[in-house]
C-alpha positions in Angstrom: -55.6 -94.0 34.8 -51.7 -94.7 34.9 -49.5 -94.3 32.2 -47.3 -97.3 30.3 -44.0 -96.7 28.8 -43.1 -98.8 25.3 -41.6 -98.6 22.0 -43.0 -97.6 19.0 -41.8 -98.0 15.3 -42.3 -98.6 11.6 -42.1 -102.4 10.5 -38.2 -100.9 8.9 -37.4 -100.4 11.9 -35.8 -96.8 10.6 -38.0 -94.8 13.1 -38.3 -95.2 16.8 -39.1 -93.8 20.1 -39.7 -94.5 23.7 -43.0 -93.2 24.3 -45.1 -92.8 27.6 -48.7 -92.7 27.5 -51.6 -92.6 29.5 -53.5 -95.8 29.1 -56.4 -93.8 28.2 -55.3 -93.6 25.1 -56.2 -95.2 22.0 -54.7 -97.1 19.2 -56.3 -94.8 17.1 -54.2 -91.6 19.1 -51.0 -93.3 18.7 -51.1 -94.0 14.9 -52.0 -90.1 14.6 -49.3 -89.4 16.7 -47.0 -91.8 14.9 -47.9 -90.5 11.2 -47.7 -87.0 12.1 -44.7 -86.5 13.8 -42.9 -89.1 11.3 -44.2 -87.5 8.3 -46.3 -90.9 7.1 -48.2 -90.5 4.1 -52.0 -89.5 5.1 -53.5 -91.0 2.4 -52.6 -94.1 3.4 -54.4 -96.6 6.1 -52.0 -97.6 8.9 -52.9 -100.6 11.9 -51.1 -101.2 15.2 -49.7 -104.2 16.5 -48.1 -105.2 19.5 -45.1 -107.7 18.3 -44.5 -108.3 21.4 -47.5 -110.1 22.0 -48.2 -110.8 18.1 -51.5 -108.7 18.6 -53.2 -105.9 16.8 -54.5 -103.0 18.7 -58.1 -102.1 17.5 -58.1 -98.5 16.8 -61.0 -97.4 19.6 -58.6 -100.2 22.0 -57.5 -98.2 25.1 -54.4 -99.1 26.3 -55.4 -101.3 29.1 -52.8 -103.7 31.5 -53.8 -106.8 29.2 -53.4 -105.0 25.8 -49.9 -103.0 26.4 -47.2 -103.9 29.5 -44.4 -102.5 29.8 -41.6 -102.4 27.4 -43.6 -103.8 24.9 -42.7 -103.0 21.1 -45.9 -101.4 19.1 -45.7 -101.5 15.7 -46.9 -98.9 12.8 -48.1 -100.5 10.0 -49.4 -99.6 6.9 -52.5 -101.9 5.4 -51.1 -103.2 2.1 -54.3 -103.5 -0.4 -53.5 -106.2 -3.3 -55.2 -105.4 -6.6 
């Protein structure tokens, strides 16, 4: 498979990065990646969306052409429980 090159951030917008990955991966292996090298809580849930196409990216979703292009901004978010 070929690789895609995007953004990736928290929903603050105070952490960033240009990331290239192989569209193998997962939305699962970005969050991981995301949490651990921005020191996120673990304890806490996170899900992925794509604001540029105002999707979220299931965690076993590879990064196929029609779920990622390039350029497009991904989005680390945690999942806020009410209660």
């Amino acid at each position: 498979m070929s690789d895609v090159q995007f953004r990736i951030r928290t929903p603050d917008q105070t952490r960033e990065a240009e990331v290239t990955a192989d569209r193998a991966s997962t939305g699962r292996d970005l969050i991981e990646l995301a949490a651990s090298k921005w020191h996120m809580p673990a304890d806490t849930e996170y899900r992925l969306q794509n604001t540029s196409r105002h999707s979220y990216i299931p965690p076993s979703q590879k990064l196929t052409e029609d779920v990622v292009a390039p350029n497009d901004v991904l989005q680390v978010e945690p999942v806020l429980v009410a209660g």
